[in-house]
Residue frames relative to the residue before (quaternion, step in Angstrom):
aa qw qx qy qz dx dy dz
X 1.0000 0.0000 0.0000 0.0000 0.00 0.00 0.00
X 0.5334 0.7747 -0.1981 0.2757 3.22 1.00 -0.41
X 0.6464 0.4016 -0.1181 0.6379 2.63 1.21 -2.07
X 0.4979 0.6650 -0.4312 0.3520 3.78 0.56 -0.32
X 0.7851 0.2207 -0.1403 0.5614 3.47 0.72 -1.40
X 0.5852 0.4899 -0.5233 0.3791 3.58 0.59 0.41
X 0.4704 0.5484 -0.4180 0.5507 3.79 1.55 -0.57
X 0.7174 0.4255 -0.3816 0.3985 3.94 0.12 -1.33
X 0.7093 0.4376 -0.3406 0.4352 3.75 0.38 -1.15
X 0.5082 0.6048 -0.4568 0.4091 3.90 1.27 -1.19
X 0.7947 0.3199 -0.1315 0.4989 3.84 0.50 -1.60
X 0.2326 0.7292 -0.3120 0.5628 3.05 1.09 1.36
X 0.0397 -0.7702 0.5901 0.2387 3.00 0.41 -1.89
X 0.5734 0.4142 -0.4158 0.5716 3.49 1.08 1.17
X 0.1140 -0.8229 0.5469 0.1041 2.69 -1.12 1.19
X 0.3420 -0.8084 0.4778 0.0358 3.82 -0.42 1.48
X 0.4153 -0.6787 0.5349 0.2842 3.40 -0.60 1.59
X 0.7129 -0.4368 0.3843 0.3914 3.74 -1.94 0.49
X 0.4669 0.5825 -0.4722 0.4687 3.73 1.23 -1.65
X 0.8278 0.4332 -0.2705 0.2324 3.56 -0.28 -1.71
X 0.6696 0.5629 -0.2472 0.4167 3.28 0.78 -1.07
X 0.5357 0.6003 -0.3139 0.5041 3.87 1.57 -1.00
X 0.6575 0.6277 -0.2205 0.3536 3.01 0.84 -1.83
X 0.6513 0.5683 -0.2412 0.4412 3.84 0.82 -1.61
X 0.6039 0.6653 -0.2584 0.3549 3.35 0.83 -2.21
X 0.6582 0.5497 -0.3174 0.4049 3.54 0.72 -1.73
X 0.6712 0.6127 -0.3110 0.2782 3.59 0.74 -0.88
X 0.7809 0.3864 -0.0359 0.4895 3.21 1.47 -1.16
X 0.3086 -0.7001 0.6437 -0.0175 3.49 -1.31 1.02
X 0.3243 -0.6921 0.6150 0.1941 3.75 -0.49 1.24
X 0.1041 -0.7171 0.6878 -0.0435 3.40 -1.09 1.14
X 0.3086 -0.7669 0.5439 0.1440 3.61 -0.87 1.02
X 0.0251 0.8590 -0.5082 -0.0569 4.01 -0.49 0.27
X 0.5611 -0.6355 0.4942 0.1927 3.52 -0.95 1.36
X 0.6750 -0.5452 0.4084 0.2833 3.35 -1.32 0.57
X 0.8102 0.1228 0.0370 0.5719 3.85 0.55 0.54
X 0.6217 0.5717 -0.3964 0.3600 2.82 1.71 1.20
X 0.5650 -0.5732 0.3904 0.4469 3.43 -0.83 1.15
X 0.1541 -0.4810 0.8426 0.1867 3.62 -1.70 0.65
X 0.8425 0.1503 -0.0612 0.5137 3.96 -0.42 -0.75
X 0.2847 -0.5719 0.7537 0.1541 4.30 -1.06 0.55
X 0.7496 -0.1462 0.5920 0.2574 2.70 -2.01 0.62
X 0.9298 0.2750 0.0507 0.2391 3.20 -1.43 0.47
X 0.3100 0.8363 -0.2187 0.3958 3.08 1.57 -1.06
X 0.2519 0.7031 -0.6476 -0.1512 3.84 -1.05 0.54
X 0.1391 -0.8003 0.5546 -0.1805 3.32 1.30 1.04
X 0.3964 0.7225 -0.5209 -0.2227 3.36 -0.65 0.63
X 0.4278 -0.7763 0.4524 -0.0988 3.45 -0.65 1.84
X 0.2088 0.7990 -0.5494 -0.1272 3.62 -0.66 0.33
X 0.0074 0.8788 -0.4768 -0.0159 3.45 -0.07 0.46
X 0.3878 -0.5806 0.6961 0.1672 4.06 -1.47 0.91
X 0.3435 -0.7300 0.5762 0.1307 3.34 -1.62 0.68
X 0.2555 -0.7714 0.5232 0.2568 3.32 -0.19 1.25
X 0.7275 0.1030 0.2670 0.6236 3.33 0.51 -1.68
X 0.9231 0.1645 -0.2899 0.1916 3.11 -1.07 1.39
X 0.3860 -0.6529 0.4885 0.4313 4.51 -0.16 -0.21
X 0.0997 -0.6702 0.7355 -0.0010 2.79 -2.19 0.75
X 0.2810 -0.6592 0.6531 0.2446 3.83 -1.34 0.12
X 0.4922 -0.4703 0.7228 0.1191 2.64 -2.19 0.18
X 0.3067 0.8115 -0.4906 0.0818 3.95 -0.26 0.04
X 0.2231 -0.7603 0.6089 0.0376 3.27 -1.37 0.76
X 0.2361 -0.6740 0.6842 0.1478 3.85 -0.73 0.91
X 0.2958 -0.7663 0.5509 0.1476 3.96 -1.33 0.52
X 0.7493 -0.3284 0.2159 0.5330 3.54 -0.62 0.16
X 0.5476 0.5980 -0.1627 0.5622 3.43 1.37 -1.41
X 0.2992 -0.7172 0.5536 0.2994 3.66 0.30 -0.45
X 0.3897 0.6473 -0.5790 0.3065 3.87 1.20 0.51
X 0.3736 -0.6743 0.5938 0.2306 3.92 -0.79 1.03
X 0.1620 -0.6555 0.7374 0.0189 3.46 -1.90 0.29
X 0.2822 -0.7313 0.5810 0.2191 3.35 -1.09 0.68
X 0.4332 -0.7501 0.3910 0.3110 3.62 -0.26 0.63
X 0.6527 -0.3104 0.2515 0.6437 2.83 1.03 -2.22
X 0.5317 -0.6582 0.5018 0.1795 3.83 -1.12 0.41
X 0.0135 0.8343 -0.5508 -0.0200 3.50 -0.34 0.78
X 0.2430 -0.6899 0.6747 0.0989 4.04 -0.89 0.64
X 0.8049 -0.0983 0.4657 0.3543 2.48 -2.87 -0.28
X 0.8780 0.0887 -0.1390 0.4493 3.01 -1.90 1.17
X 0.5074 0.5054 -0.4020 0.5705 4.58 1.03 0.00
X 0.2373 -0.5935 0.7527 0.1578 3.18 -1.74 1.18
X 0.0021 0.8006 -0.5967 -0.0554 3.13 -2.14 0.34
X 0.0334 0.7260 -0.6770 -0.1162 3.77 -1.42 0.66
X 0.4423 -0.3507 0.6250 0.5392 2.81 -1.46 -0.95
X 0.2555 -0.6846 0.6469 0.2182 3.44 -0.95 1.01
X 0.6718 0.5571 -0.3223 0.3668 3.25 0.58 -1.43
X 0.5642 0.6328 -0.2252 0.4802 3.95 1.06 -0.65
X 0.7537 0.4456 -0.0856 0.4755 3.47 0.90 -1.57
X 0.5378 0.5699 -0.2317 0.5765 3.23 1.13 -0.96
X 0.9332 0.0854 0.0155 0.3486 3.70 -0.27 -1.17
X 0.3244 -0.8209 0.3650 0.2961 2.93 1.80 0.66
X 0.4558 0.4812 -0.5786 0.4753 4.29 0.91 0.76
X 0.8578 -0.3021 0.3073 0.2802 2.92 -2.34 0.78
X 0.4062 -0.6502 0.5671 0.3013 3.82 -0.95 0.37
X 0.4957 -0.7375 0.4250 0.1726 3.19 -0.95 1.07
X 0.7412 0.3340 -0.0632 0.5788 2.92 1.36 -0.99
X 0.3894 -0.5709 0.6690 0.2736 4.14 -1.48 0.22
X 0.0780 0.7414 -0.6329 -0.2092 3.45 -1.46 0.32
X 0.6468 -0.5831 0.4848 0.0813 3.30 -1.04 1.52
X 0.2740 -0.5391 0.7740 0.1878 3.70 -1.61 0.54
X 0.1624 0.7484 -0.5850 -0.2671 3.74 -0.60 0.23
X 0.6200 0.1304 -0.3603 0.6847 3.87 0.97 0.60
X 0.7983 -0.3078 0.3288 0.3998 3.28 -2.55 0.55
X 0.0179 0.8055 -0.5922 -0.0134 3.83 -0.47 0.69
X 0.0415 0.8312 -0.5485 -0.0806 3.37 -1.59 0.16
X 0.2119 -0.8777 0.4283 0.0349 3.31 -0.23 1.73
X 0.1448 -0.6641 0.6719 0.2942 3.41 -1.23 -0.83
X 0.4360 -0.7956 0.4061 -0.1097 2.51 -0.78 2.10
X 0.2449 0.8021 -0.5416 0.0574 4.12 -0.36 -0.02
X 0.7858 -0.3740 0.4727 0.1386 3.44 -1.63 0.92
X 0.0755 -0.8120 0.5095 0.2746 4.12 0.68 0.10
X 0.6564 0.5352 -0.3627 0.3888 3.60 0.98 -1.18
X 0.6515 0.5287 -0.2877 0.4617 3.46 1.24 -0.72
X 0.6978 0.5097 -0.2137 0.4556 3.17 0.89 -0.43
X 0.8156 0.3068 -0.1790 0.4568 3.27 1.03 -0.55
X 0.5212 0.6311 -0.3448 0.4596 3.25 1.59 0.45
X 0.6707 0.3833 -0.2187 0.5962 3.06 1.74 0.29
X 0.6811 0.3853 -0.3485 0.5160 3.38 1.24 -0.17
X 0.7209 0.4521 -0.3350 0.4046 3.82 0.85 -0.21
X 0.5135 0.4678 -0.5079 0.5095 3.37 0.88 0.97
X 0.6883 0.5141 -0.3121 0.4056 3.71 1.12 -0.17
X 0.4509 -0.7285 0.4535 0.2456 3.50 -0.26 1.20
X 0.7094 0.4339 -0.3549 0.4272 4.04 1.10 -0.73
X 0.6834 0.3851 -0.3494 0.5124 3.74 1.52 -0.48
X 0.4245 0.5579 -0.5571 0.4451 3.82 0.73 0.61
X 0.8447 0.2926 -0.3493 0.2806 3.08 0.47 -0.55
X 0.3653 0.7269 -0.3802 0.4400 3.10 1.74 -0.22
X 0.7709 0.4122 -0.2015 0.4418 3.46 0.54 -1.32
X 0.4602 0.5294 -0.4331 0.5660 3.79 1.46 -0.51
X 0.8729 0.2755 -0.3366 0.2208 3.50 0.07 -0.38
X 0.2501 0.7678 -0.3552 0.4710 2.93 1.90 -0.16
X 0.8188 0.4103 -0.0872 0.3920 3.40 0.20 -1.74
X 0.6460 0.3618 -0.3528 0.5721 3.76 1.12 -0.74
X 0.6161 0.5611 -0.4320 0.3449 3.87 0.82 0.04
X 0.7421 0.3642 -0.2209 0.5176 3.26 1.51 -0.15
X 0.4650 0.4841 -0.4606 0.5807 3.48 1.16 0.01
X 0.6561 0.4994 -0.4042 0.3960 4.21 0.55 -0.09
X 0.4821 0.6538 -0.2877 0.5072 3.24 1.60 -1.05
X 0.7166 0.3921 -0.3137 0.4840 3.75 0.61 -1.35
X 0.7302 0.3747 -0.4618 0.3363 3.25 0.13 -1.39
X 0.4143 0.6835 -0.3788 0.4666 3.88 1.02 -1.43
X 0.7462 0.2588 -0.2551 0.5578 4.42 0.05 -0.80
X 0.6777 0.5880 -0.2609 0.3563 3.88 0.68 -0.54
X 0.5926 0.5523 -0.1663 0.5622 3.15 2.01 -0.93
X 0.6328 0.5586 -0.2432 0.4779 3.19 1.21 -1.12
X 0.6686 0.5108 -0.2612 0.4731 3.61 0.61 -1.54
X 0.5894 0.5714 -0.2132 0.5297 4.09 1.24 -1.55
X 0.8320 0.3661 -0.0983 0.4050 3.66 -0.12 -1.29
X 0.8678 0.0677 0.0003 0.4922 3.76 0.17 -1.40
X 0.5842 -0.5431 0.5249 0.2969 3.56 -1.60 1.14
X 0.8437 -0.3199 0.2139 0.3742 3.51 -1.72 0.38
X 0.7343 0.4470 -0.2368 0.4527 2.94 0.43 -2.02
X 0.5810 0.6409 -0.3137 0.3916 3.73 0.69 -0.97
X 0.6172 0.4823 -0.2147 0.5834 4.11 1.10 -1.07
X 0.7701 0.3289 -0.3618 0.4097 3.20 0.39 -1.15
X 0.7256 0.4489 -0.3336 0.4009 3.51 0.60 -0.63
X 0.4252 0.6088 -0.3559 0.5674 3.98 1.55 0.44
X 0.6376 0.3925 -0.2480 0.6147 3.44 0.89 -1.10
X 0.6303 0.5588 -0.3581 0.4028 3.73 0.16 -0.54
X 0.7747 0.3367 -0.2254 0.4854 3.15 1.14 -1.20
X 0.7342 0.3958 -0.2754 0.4780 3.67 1.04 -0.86
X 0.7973 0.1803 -0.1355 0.5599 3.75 0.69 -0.19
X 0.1627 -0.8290 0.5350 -0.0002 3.60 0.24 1.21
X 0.6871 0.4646 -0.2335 0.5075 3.25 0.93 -1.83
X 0.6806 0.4043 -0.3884 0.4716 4.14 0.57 0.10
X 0.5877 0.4752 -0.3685 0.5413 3.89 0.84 -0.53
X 0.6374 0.4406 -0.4083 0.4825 4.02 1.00 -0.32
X 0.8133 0.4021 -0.1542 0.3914 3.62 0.65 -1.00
X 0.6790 0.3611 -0.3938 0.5035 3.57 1.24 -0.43
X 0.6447 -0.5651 0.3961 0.3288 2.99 -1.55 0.61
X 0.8316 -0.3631 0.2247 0.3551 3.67 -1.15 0.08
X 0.5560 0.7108 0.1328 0.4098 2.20 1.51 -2.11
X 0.8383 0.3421 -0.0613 0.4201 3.22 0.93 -0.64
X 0.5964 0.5371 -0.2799 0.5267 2.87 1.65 -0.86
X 0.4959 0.6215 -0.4147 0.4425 3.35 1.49 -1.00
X 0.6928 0.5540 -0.3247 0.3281 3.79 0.43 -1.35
X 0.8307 0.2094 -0.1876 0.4804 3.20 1.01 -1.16
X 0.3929 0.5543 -0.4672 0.5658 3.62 0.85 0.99
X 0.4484 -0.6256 0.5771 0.2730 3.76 0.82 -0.05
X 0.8590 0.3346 -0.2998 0.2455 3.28 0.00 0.62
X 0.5496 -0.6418 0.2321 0.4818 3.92 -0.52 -0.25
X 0.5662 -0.6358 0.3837 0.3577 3.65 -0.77 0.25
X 0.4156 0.5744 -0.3778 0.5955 3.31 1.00 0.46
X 0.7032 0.1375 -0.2045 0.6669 3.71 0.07 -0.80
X 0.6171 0.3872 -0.5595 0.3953 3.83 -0.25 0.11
X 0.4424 0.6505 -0.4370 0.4361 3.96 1.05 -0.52
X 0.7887 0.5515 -0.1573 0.2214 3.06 0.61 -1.52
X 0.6191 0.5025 -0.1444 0.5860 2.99 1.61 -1.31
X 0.5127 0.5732 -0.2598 0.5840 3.58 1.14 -0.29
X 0.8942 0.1430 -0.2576 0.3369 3.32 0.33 -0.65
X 0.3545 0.7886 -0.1826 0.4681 3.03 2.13 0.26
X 0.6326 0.5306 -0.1957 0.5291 3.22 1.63 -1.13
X 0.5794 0.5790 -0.4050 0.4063 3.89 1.46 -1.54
């Protein structure tokens, strides 16, 4: 587990003394998840943070309607919470999903951050952590605001290759805002 978070912080651009890196490890517990298993429910105030050792997960959201959205997609070597959970200490709006055999490392945030937010070298770690994912949103907000289906999908194609191979059709459709039918289309429109 170690070598894990010394690779994630390394591609980072921080380098994290052994003490620290021992110190982090202790927090976390490798947790295995099944294809199409919940890490977070609906509802959920779970509050969980977990790194991907080995495998993908979603973010999703069901509307009043019960029509589903994919939020976002997380891989190998990609931390995750519910910010929106952690932050405002209400229920998670959203479920995140295993959508292949995954295996994370798993930790307690309050526990975790009651030891890292007195340290002046993990603030800044964790400042960057956080501005790396507030870009991610705004970056999907711009996309959803600015450019038409075919336009996203062919953005995602170019910035995230390794996620347009592994997610299903189906899914990309969800989180492209549209149905999988017309995303077929534009797909096959492009061959």
């Amino acid at each position: 587990m170690k070598d894990f978070f010394q690779a994630y912080f390394q591609n980072m651009s921080f380098e994290v003394s052994e003490q620290k890196l021992e110190s982090l490890a202790s927090f976390f517990t490798e947790q295995k998840l099944s294809k199409g298993q919940k890490f977070i429910e609906f509802h959920d105030t779970s509050r969980k943070i977990a790194f991907i050792k080995k495998g993908l997960v979603r973010f999703f959201l069901n509307t009043f309607e019960g029509q589903e959205f994919n939020v976002t997609f997380k891989l190998e070597n990609e931390f995750f919470m519910s910010f929106y959970t952690i932050m405002t200490r209400k229920p998670s709006p959203f479920a995140i999903e295993s959508l292949e055999d995954s295996v994370l490392y798993v930790a307690d945030y309050d526990a975790v951050n009651s030891q890292l937010e007195t340290d002046p070298f993990w603030i800044q770690v964790l400042k960057k952590m956080y501005a790396h994912n507030f870009i991610l949103k705004a970056e999907r907000e711009i996309q959803f605001l600015v450019y038409d289906t075919k336009t996203r999908y062919l953005n995602l194609l170019e910035s995230r290759p390794d996620l347009v191979k592994r997610v299903p059709q189906y899914h990309l459709a969800l989180y492209l805002g549209v149905n999988p039918v017309s995303l077929n289309r534009i797909i096959k429109s492009l061959a």
